[in-house]
C-alpha positions, 0 to 999 in steps of 0.5 A, a space after each residue: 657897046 656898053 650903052 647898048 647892054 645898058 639900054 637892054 637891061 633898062 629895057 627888061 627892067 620896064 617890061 618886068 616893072 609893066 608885067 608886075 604892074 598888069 598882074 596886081 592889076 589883075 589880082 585886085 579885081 579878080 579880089 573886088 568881083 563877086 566870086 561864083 560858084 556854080 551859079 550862085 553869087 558869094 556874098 563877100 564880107 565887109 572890111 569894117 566886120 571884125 575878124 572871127 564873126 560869122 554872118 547870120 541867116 533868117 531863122 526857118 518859120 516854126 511848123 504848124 500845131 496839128 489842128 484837134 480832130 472834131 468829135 464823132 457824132 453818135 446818134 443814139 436811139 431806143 425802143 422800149 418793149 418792156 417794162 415790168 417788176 417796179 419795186 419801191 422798196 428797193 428802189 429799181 424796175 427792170 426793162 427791155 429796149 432796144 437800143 442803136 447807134 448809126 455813126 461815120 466811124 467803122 472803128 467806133 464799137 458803141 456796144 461795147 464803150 456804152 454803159 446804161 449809168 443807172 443800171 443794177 446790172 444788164 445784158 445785151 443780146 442781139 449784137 449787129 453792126 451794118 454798113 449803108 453806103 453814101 448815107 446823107 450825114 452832117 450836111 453831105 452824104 457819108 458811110 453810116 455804120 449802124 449798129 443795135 442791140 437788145 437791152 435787158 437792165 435792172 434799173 435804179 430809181 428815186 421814187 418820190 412817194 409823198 403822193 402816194 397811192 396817186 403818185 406821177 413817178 418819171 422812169 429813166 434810162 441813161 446812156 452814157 459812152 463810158 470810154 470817150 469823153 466829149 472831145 472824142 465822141 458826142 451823142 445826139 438823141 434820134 427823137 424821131 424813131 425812139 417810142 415805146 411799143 404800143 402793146 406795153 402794158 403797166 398793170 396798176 399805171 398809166 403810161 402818160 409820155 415818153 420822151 428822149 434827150 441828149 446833154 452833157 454830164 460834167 463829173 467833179 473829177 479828171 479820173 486822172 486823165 493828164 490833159 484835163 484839170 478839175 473836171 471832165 465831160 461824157 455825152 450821155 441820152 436820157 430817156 424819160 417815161 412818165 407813168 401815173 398809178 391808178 390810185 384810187 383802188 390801191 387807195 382802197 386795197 392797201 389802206 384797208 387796215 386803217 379804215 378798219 381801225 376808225 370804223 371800230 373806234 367809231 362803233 365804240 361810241 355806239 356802246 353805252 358810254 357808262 356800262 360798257 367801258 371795258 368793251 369800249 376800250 378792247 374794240 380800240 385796243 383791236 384798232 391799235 392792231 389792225 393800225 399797226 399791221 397796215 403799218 408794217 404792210 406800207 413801210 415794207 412797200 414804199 422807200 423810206 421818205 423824209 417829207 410827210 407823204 399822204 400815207 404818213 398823214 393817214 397813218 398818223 390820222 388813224 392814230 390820233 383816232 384811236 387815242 382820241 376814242 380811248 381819252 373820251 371812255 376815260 373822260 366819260 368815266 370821270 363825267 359819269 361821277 360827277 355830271 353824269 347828265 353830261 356823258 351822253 352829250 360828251 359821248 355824241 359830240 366827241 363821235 361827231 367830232 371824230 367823224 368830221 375831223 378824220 374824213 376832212 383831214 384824209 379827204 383834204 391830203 387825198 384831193 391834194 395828192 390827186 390833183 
């Protein structure tokens, strides 16, 4: 009986001993399989990683930098219909034109961004925005907004006046957009549709070309903008009138007061050298006032210049006429003591001489100016 019990109780034991057995078993491959959840597998860490280390991803791919918009293209084109009130000493004329924009840009409002850069002041009538739909634009077909209107400027102008009265003188009219610089907005010039009104007239000038261009202006500052250094870039149109004056009578009208001073000195040689002196002296004395008065006429007319112009040279030519008919009355005062067979020879050849030297000098700055 005791055997009995003693073979239950090892029995149990066994079975207890194979049950413990199965169930680590169980537990190690339950531990070695990879655990899931929810589908998706979960990495199970190396024994070899130390204690307290977290096991890393790949970093997400930075986003890309949005690409700069490419600049509106503006075509910009005028139509002068006037131009009038040319004034060289102050240095401007006025005219009236005018002026359009076509652009893809609806929100673009070139009248009231563009500024005429060499305008005194100016005004602008007309306003008018339009819209063409499926216009062929920039290589495909676009809406094109249209806009125009009617310019009235008082302009700036350099004149160059060294070849005056046969000067070539060059009008300009620039558009620049005062607002966007070239990275926002660049103008091209419609050369095809800008001209100037046939029945323009320019009374004493010659209307010779017209022609109109787009560039760039670089300006030799960033007006503080923060994403520019050093400087900055407007698109801006030139439109460029080439105009002649009709100089020969104004040559005639505007420089009469020096002719008129030669003419009375040279009849001072007509006057007897030795009883006449005094008579001699007063006509030039006449031609010094009729020389200056010109004088003041032309200086009130033209700009100030630093070149020597053609009306320098003939102001400074009748001068030295006058001065040079008052030194042979004193020259033939002195002769008349000493050699008085010489005077009437002095007195012919100093007239010649006068002649010859002030017609060549005049004559040759003329042709030089016209040609």
């Amino acid at each position: 009986m005791f055997s009995v019990k003693i073979n239950h109780l090892v029995s149990a034991s066994a079975a207890l001993a194979i049950g413990l057995l199965l169930s680590l078993a169980a537990s190690w491959a339950q531990a070695a399989a990879p655990a899931e959840k929810n589908g998706a597998t979960t990495p199970v860490v190396s024994a070899s990683k130390p204690v307290g280390t977290v096991a890393t991803t790949a970093a997400p791919l930075p986003a890309p930098l949005p690409t700069a918009a490419a600049p509106d293209k503006v075509k910009v084109g005028i139509y002068i219909t006037q131009l009038y009130d040319i004034d060289m000493a102050k240095r401007s004329f006025n005219a009236t034109f005018w002026g359009w924009y076509q652009t893809t840009d609806g929100k673009y409002k070139p009248l009231d961004n563009v500024e005429i850069v060499n305008a005194k002041a100016s005004l602008t009538k007309f306003g008018s925005v339009t819209t063409r739909d499926n216009i062929p634009w920039d290589g495909g077909n676009a809406d094109v907004f249209w806009t125009e209107g009617k310019y009235n400027a008082l302009l700036m102008q350099d004149w160059n006046v060294d070849n005056f009265p046969f000067d070539r003188q060059v009008l300009h009219i620039n558009l620049e957009d005062g607002i966007n610089d070239e990275s926002q907005t660049i103008f091209v010039a419609d050369e095809k549709n800008s001209k100037i009104d046939q029945e323009l007239k320019l009374p004493g000038w010659v209307i010779e070309s017209f022609s109109i261009k787009s560039v760039n202006n670089v300006y030799d500052t960033t007006y503080g903008d923060p994403t520019l250094q050093g400087v900055s870039t407007y698109s801006r149109v030139i439109a460029d009138i080439v105009i002649k004056r009709a100089g020969l009578r104004i040559l005639c009208s505007m420089f009469i007061g020096f002719f008129v001073a030669f003419t009375l000195v040279l009849l001072s040689y007509f006057m007897d050298a030795i009883g006449m002196a005094a008579s001699r002296v007063g006509l030039s004395a006449g031609a010094i006032f009729a020389a200056i008065g010109n004088k003041y006429i032309i200086d009130n007319y033209l700009p100030p210049s630093s070149s020597f112009t053609l009306a320098d040279g003939i102001e400074l030519a009748t001068f030295l006429a006058i001065i040079f008919g008052i030194l042979v009355t004193v020259v033939i005062q002195w002769f008349k003591a000493h050699h008085p067979r010489t005077v009437k020879r002095i007195n012919h050849w100093s007239a010649a001489f006068s002649v010859v030297a002030y017609v060549g000098f005049i004559g040759h700055l003329v042709y030089r100016a016209a040609s």
